[in-house]
C-alpha positions as CSV (number, residue, x, y, z in Angstrom):
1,X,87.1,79.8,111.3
2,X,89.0,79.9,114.4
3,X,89.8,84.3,113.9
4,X,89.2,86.2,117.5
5,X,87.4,89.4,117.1
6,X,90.5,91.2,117.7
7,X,92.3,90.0,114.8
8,X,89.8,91.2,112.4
9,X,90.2,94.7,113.9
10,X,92.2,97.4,112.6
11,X,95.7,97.6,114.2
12,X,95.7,101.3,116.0
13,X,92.2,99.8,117.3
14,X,94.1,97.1,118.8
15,X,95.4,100.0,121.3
16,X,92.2,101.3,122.6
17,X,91.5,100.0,126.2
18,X,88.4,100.8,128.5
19,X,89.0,103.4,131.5
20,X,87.9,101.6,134.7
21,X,87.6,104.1,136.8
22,X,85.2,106.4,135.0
23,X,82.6,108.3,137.1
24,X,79.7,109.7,135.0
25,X,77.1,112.5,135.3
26,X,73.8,111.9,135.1
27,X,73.4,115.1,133.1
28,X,77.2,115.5,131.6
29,X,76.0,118.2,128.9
30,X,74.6,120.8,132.0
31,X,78.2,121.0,133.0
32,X,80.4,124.5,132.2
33,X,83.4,123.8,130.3
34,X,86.0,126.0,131.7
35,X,88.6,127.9,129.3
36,X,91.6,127.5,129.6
37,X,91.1,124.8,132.1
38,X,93.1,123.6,134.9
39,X,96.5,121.5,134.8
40,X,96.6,118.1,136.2
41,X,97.4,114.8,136.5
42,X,94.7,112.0,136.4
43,X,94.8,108.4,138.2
44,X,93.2,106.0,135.3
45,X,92.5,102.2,135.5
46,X,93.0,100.9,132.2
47,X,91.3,97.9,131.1
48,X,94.7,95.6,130.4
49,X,97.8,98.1,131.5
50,X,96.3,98.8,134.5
51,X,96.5,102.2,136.9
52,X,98.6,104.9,135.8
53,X,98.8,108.3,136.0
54,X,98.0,110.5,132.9
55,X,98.5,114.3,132.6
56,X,95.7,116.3,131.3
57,X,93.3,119.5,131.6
58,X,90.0,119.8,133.8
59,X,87.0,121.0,132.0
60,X,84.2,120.5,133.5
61,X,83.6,119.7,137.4
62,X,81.6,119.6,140.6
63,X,81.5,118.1,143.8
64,X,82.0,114.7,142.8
65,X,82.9,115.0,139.1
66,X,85.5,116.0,136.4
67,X,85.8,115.9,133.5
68,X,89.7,115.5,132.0
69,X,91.0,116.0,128.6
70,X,93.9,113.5,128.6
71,X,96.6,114.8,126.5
72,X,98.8,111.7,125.7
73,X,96.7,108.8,126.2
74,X,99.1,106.1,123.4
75,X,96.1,105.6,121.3
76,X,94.4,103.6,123.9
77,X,91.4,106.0,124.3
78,X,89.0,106.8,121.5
79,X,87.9,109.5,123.0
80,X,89.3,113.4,124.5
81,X,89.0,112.5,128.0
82,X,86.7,110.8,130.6
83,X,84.5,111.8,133.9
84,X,87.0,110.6,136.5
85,X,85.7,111.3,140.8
86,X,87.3,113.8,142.1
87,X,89.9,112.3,144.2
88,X,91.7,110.9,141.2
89,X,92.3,114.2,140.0
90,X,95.5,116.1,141.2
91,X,96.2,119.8,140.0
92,X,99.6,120.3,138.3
93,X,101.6,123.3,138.8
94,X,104.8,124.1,136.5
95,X,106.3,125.4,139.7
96,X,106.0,122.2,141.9
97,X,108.1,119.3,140.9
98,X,104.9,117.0,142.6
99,X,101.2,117.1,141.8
100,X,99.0,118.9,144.5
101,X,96.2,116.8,145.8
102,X,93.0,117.7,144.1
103,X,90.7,115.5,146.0
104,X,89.3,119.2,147.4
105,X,88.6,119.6,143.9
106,X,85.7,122.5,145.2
107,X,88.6,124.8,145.5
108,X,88.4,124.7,141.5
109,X,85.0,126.4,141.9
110,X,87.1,129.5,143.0
């Protein structure tokens, strides 16, 4: 009858958007999640707004992963949070006006 998909969807699912940047794990589950986490600010590629940055909590990492609890995504993710690499994670301080560079994200290991 002519209706695309997206008008037979609810309208907060209307919102949700794919993250195009997401880097996963091969074995996400083996990963530590850390408590309380660390502070920072994510670079995400969003399927139709495009890149912006996005502040959130670290969880779980390595070398070349993290995992980011986004705390105020609009209702475009369906999700927490997503396995970003780790040079589009910056650490957040309350003290600094400016994100810190994370993409040394090893010194999280510390």
């Amino acid at each position: 009858m002519g209706l695309g998909k997206d008008r037979m969807r609810p309208p907060h699912l209307l919102r949700e958007q794919a993250i195009l940047n997401t880097h996963w794990p091969a074995n996400p589950r083996s990963y530590r999640t850390h408590h309380p986490g660390v502070p920072v600010r994510a670079r995400v590629i969003w399927e139709r707004d495009g890149v912006e940055y996005v502040e959130g909590v670290a969880r779980r990492w390595d070398a070349k992963h993290v995992y980011v609890e986004i705390l105020r995504s609009g209702g475009r993710l369906n999700t927490n949070g997503c396995w970003l690499k780790p040079c589009d994670v910056y650490r957040s301080s309350p003290d600094v006006k400016h994100s810190t560079s994370a993409c040394e994200i090893r010194a999280l290991h510390k």
